[in-house]
VOPAGU-2260 file (C-alpha; in pm, 1 decimal, decimal comma):
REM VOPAGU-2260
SITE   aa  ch    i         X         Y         Z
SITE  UNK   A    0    9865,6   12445,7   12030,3
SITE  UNK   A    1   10217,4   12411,7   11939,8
SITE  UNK   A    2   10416,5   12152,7   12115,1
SITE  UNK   A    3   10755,3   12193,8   12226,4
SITE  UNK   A    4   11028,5   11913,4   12069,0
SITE  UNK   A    5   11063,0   11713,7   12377,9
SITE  UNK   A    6   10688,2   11678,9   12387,7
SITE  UNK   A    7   10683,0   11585,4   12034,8
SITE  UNK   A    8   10970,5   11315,8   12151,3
SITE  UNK   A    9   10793,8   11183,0   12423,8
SITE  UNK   A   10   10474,8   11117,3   12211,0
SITE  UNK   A   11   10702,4   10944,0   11939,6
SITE  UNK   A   12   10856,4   10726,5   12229,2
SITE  UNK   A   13   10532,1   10615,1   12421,3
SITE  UNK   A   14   10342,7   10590,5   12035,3
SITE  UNK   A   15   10555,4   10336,4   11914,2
SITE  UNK   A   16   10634,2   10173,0   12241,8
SITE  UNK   A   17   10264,4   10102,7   12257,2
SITE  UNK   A   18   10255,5    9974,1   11902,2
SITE  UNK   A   19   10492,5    9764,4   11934,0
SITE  UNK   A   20   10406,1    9631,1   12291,6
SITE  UNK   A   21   10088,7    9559,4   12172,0
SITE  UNK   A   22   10113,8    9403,9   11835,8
SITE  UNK   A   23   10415,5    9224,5   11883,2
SITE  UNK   A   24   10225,1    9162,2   12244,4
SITE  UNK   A   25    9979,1    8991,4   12064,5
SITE  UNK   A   26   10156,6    8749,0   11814,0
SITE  UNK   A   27   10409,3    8661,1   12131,5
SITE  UNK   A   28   10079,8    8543,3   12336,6
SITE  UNK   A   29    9952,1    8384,0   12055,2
SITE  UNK   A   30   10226,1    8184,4   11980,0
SITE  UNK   A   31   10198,8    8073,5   12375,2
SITE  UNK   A   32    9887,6    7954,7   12386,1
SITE  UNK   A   33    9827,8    7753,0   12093,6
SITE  UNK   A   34    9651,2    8026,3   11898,1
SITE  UNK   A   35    9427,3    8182,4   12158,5
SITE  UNK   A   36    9462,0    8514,3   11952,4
SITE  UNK   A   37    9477,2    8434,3   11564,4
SITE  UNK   A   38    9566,3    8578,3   11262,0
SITE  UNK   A   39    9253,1    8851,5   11248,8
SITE  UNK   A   40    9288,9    8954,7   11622,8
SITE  UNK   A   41    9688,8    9032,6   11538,7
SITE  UNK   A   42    9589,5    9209,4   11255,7
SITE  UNK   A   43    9301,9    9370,8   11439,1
SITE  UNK   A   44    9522,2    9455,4   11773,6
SITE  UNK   A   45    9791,8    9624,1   11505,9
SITE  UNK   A   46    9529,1    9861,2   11364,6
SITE  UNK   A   47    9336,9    9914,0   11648,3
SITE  UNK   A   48    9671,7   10049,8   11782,8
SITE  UNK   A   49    9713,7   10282,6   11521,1
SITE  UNK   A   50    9391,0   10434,7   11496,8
SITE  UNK   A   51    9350,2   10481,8   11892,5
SITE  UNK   A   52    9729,8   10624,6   11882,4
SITE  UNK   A   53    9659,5   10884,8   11587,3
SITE  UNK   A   54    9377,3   11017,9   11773,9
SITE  UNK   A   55    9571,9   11043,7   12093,0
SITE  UNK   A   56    9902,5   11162,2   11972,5
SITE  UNK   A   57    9848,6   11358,9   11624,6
SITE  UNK   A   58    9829,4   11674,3   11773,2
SITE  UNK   A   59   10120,3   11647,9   11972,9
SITE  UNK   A   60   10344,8   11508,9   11721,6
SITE  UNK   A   61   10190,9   11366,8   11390,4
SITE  UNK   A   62   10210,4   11069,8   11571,8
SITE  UNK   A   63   10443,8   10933,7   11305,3
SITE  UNK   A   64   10568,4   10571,8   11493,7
SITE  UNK   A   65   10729,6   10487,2   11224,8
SITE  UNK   A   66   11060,2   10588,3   11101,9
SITE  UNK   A   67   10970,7   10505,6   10712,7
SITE  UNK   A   68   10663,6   10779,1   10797,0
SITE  UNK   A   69   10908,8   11006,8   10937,9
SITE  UNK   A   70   11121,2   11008,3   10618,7
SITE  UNK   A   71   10884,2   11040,9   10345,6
SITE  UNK   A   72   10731,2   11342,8   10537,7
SITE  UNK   A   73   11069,9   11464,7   10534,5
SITE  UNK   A   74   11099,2   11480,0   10173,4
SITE  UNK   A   75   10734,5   11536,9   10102,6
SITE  UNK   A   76   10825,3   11884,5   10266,7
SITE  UNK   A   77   10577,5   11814,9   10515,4
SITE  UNK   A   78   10824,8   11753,1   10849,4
SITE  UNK   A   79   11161,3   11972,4   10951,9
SITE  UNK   A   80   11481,6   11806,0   10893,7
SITE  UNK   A   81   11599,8   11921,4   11176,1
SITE  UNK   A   82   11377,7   11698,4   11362,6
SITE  UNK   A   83   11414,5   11375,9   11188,3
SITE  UNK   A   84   11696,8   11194,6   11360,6
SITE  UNK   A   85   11578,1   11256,2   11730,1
SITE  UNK   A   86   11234,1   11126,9   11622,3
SITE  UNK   A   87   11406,6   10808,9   11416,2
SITE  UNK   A   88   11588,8   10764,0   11763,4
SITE  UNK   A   89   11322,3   10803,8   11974,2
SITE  UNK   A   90   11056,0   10549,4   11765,2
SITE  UNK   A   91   11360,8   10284,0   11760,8
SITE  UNK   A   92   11404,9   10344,3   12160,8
SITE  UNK   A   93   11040,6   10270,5   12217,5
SITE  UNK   A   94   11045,5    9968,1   12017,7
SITE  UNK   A   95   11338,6    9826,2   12194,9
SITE  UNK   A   96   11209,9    9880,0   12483,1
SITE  UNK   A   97   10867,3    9748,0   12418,2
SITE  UNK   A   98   11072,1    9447,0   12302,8
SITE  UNK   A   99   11271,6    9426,1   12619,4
SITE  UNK   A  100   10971,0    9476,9   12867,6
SITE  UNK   A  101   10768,9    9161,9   12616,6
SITE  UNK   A  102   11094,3    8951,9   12710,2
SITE  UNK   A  103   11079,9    8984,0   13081,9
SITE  UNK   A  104   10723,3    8920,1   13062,5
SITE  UNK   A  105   10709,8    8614,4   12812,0
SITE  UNK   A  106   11074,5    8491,3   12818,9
SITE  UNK   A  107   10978,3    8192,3   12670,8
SITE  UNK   A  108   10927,0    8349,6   12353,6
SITE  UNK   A  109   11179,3    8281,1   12065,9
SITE  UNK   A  110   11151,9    8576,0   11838,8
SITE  UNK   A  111   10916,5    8848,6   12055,4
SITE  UNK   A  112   10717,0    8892,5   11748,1
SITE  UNK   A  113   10973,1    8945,4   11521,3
SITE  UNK   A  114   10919,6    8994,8   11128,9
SITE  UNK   A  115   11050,9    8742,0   10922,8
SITE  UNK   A  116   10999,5    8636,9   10565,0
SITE  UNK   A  117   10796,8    8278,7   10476,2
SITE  UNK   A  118   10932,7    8253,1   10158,9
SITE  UNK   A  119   11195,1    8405,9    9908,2
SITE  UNK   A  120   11357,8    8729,9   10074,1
SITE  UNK   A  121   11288,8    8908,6    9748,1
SITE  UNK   A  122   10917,8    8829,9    9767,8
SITE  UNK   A  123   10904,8    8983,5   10095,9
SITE  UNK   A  124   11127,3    9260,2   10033,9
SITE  UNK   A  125   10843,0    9359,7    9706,6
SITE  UNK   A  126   10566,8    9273,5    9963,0
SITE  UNK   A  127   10693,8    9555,6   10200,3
SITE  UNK   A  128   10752,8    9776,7    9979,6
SITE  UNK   A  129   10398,4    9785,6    9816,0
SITE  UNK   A  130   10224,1    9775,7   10127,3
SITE  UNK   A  131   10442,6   10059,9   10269,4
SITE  UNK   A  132   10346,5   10222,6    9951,8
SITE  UNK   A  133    9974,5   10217,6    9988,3
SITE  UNK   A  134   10008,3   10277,0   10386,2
SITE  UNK   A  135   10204,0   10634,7   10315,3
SITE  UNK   A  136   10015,6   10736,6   10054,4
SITE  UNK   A  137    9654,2   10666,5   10261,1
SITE  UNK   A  138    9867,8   10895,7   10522,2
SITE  UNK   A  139    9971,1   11157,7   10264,4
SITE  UNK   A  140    9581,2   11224,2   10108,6
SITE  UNK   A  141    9434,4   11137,0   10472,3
SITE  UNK   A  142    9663,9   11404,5   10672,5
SITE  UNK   A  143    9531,3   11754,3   10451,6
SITE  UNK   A  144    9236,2   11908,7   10254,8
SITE  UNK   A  145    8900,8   11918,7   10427,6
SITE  UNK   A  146    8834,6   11892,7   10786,6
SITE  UNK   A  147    8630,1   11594,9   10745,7
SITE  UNK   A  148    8916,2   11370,7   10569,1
SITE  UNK   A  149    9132,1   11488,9   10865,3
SITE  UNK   A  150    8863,7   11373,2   11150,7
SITE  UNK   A  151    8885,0   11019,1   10996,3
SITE  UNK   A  152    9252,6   11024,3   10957,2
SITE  UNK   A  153    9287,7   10798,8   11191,3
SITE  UNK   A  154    8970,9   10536,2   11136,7
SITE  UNK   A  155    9178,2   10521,3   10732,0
SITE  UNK   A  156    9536,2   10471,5   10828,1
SITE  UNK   A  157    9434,4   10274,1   11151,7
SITE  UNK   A  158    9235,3   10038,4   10853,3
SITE  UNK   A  159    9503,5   10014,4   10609,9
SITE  UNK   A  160    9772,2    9857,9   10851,7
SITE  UNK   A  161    9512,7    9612,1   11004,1
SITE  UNK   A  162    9394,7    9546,5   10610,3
SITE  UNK   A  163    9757,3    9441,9   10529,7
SITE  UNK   A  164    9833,5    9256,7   10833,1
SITE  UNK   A  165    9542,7    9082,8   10792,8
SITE  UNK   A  166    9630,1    8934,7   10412,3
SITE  UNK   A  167    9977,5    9020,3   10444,9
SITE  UNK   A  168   10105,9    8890,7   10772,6
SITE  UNK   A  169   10134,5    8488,6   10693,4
SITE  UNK   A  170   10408,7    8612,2   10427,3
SITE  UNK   A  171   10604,7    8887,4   10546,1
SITE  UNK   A  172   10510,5    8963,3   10912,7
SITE  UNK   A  173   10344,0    9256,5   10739,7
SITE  UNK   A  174   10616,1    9516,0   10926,7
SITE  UNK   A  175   10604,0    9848,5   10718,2
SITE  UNK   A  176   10757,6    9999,2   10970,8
SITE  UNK   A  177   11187,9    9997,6   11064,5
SITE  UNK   A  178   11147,1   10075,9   11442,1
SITE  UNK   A  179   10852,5    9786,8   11485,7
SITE  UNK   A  180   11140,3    9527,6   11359,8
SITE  UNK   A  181   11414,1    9642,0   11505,8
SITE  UNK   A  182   11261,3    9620,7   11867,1
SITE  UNK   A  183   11224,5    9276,7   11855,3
SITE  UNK   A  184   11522,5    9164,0   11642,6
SITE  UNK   A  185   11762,3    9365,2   11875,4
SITE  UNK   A  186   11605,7    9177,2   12161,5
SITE  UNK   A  187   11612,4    8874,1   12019,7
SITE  UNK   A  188   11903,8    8887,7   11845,1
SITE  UNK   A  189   11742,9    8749,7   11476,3
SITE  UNK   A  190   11934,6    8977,4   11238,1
SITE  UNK   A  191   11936,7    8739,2   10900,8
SITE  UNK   A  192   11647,9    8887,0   10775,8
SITE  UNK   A  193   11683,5    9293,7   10944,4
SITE  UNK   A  194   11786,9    9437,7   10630,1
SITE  UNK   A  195   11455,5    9378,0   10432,9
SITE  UNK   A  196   11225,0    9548,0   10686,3
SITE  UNK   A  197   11433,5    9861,7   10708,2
SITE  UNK   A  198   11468,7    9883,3   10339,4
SITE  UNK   A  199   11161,9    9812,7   10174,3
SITE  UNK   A  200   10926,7   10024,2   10393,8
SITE  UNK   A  201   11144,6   10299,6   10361,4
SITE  UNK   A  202   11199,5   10274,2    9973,2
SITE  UNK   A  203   10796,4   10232,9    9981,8
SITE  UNK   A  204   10720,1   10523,8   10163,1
SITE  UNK   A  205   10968,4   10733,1    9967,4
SITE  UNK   A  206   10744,0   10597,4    9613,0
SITE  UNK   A  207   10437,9   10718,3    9767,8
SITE  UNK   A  208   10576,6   11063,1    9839,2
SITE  UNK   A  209   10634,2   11069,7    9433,5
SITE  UNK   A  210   10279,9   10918,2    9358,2
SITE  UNK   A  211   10173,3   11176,2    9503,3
SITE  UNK   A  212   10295,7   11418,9    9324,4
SITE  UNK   A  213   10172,9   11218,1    9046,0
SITE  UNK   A  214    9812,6   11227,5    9146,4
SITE  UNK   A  215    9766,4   11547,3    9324,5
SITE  UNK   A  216   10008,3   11761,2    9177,4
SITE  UNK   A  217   10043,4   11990,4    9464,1
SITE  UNK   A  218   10137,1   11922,7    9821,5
SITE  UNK   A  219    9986,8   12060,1   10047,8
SITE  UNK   A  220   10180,0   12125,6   10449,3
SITE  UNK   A  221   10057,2   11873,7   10679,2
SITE  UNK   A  222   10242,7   11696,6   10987,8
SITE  UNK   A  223    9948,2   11490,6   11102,3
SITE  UNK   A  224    9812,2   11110,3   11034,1
């Protein structure tokens, strides 16, 4: 079934809106009660996300929720160009406003789950960009050839962004993903470190489209994670 464009932008919007609601949900509650969450159920609760979301949403959209994703599809010839900015627009409205609906709820919290690097802005800014890297190019192999590689599409990407979070997180917040920092920092109004987190993923996700190449040679049409 093909879906028509607002359909497509309505999954986009409620996909990353949910993402973002609920991982960023996740670190803001358990920064507010003294740990209640931890590290492995925030990087559990991000993947979870994911996987739950490709399954609901890839056949609507691709279920992209990310605008790095959207990109690299873009010049993987995978995803119409024509389609790009209202699905950029629509992922960064969902995370804003799963950012503003976390600050009437918790307005305690400082930074709503914002990404921020603990350490040297250059070693974050590498960080993101390898683990955007791997993320897109698990998404890239995942999203075509057999049938069975495509049922688990989800289970692998779903795994990949819990796998970083879960080593990756203490450093860099582990974004990957513009849209899922820009929610919170437009909330919260912490722009010193913005710049890093839309950069790297989307310089990341742009190498993987080329590693591809490198590995596989051909590419074959897919809009799906």
């Amino acid at each position: 079934m093909v879906f028509a464009l607002r359909q497509q932008l309505a999954a986009e919007f409620f996909g990353t809106f949910a993402l973002v609601f609920t991982g960023t949900g996740a670190i803001v509650i358990n920064s507010l009660t003294a740990g209640a969450v931890t590290h492995p159920g925030i990087a559990c609760t991000f993947g979870l996300v994911v996987m739950a979301l490709c399954y609901a949403l890839g056949d609507v959209s691709g279920c992209h929720l990310n605008p790095a994703v959207s990109v690299a599809l873009v010049a993987a010839g995978r995803f119409s160009v024509s389609r790009l900015l209202p699905f950029v627009a629509v992922q960064c409205a969902g995370a804003v406003a799963a950012s503003l609906c976390l600050r009437l709820l918790f307005p305690a919290a400082d930074s709503l789950g914002g990404t921020l690097p603990h350490g040297s802005a250059l070693q974050s800014l590498l960080l993101e960009f390898l683990l955007t890297w791997l993320l897109m190019f698990v998404i890239l192999n995942v999203s075509v050839a057999s049938a069975v590689k495509q049922h688990f599409a989800g289970v692998a990407v779903g795994a990949v962004v819990g796998l970083e979070a879960m080593f990756a997180g203490p450093i860099s917040g582990a974004s990957m993903n513009p849209a899922r920092s820009l929610g919170p920092a437009l909330v919260s109004g912490q722009f010193q470190s913005l710049w890093i987190y839309l950069l790297a993923p989307t310089a990341g996700a742009m190498f993987a489209v080329w590693t591809l190449q490198l590995v596989r040679g051909s590419n074959p049409s897919s809009e799906s994670c």
